[in-house]
C-alpha positions as CSV (number, residue, x, y, z in Angstrom):
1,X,-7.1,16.4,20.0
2,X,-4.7,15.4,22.7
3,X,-2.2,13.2,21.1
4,X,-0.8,11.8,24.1
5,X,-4.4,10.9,25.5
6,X,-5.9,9.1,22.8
7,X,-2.5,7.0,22.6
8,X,-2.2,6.3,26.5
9,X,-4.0,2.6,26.1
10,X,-1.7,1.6,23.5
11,X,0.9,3.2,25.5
12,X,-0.3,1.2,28.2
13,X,-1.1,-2.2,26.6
14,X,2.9,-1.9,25.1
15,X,5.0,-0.7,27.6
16,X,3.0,-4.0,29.7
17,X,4.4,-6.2,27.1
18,X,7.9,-4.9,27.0
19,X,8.3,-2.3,24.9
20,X,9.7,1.0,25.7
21,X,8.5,4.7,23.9
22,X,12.3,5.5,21.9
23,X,10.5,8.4,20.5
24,X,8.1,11.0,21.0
25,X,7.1,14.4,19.2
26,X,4.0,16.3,18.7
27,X,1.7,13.2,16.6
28,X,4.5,10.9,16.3
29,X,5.3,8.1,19.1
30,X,7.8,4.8,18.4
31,X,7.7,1.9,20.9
32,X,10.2,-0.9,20.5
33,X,11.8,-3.9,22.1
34,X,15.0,-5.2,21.0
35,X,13.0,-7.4,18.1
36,X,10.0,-5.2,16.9
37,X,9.6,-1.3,16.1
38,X,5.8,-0.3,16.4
39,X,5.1,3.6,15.4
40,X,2.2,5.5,15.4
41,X,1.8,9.1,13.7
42,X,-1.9,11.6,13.9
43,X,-2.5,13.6,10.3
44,X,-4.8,16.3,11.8
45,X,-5.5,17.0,8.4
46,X,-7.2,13.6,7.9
47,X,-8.2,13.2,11.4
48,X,-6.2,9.3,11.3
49,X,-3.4,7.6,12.8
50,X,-1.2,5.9,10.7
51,X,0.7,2.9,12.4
52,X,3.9,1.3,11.3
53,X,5.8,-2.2,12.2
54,X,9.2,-3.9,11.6
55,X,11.9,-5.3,12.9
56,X,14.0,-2.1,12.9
57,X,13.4,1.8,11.3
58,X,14.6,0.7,7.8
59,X,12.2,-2.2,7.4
60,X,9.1,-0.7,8.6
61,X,5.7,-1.5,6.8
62,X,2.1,0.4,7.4
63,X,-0.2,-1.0,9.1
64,X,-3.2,-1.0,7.1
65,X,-6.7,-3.0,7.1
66,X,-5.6,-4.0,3.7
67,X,-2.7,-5.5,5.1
68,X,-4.3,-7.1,8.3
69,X,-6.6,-8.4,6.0
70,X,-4.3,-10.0,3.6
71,X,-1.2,-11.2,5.1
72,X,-3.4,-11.9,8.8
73,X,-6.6,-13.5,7.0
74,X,-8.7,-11.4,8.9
75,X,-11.5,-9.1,8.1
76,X,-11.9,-6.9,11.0
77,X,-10.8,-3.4,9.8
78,X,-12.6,-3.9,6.3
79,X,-14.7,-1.2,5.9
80,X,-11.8,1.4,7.6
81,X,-8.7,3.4,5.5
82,X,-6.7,3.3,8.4
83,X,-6.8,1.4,12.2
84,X,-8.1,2.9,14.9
85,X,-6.0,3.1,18.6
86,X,-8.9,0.8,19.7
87,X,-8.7,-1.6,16.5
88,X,-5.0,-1.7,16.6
89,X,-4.5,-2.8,20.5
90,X,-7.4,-5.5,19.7
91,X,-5.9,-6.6,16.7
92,X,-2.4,-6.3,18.5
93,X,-4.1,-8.6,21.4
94,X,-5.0,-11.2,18.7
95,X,-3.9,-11.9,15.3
96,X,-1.7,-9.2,15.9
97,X,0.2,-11.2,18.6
98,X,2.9,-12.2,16.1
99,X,4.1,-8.8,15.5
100,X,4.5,-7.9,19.4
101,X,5.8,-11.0,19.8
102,X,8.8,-9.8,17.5
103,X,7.8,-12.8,14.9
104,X,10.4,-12.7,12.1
105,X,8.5,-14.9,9.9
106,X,5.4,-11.9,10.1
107,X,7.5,-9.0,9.4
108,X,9.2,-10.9,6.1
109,X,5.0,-11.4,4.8
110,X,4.0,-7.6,5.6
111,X,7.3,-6.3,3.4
112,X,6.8,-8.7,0.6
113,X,3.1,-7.9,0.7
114,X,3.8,-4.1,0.9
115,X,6.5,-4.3,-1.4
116,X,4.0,-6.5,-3.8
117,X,1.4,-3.4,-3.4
118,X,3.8,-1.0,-4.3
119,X,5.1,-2.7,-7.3
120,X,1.3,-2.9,-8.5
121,X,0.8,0.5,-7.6
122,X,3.9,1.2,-10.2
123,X,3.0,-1.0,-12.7
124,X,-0.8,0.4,-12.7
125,X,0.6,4.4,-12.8
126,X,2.9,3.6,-16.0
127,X,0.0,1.6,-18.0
128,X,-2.0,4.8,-17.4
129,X,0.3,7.2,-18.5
130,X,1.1,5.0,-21.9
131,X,-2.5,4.8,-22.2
132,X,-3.0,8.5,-21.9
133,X,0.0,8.6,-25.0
134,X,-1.8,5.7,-26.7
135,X,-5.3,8.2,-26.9
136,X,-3.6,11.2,-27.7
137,X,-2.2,9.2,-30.9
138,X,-5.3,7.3,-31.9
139,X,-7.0,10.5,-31.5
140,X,-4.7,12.2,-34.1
141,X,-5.3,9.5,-36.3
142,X,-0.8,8.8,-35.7
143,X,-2.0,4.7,-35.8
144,X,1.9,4.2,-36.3
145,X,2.5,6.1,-32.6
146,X,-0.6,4.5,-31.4
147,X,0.4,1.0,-31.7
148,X,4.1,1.5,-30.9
149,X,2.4,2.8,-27.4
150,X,0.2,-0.4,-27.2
151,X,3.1,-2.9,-28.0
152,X,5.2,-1.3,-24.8
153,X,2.6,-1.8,-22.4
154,X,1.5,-5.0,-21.0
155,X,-1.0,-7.1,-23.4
156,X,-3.1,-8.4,-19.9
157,X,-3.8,-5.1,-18.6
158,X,-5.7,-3.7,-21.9
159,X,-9.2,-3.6,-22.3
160,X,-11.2,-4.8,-25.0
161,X,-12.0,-1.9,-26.9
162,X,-7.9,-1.3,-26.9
163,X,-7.5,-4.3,-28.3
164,X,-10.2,-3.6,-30.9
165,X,-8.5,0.0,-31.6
166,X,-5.1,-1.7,-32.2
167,X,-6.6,-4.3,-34.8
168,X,-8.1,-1.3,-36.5
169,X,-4.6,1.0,-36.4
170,X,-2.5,-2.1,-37.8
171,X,-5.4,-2.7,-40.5
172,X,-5.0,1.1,-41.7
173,X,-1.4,0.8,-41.8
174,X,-1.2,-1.8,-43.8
175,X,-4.0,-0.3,-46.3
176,X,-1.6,2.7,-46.3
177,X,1.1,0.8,-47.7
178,X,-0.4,-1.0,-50.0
């Protein structure tokens, strides 16, 4: 794959609405004006480009459908993992607008909506690995351990059988000291 090829219409369709290339590398390319930073990067591993945005190289978010779909309200990359050179210069054209536009307001929803996902992503990792603790214990029959784990993690995320488990492992305890 020629990098520099299969970029040339965004190239094209950015440097036509003011933006100048401030960087380029193998599969790496940044455009910018003085308001917006737009990057795009090629995993030839995964055979996708990876896009960023922001208002300057500290602040910049991922582009992803999940994003467009969510902070944009629209569905058009649903059913793709990352955007295409031909999605992102349509959606760049339309709803996209705002972000070549330089639009603060746009840039402040995609980092509290990427910051929202990554705080989600955090919270879901640590409920798993207390859950994987929580298991170990109920399977050793440590009901003391077991609902020490279940009391540090958060009461919404559990399922119904862990709730179930942790009615048993207090009811055993309290059999034990009787």
């Amino acid at each position: 794959m020629n990098f520099g090829q299969s970029i040339y219409p965004l190239t094209k369709f950015l440097t036509e609405n003011d933006f100048s290339v401030t960087k380029e590398e193998q599969h790496f390319i940044e455009y910018s004006t003085k308001s917006t930073i737009i990057t795009v990067a090629y995993s030839n591993l995964e055979d996708l480009f990876y896009t960023h945005v922001g208002q300057d190289s500290k602040s910049l978010v991922e582009l992803t459908p999940i994003a467009v779909k969510e902070v944009f309200k629209t569905d058009s990359f649903q059913l793709q993992s990352t955007l295409t050179i031909d999605n992102l210069i349509s959606f760049l054209k339309t709803a996209g607008k705002l972000i070549v536009l330089g639009n603060k307001k746009i840039f402040k929803e995609l980092y509290e909506f990427s910051d929202h996902q990554a705080r989600e992503y955090t919270r879901q990792i640590i409920y798993s690995q207390k859950m994987q603790v929580a298991d170990k214990a109920w399977t050793q029959k440590d009901y003391m351990n077991f609902i020490k784990c279940i009391d540090k993690t958060e009461k919404d995320l559990l399922t119904e059988s862990y709730l179930k488990k942790y009615k048993i492992a207090v009811d055993k305890l309290q059999r034990e000291t009787e």
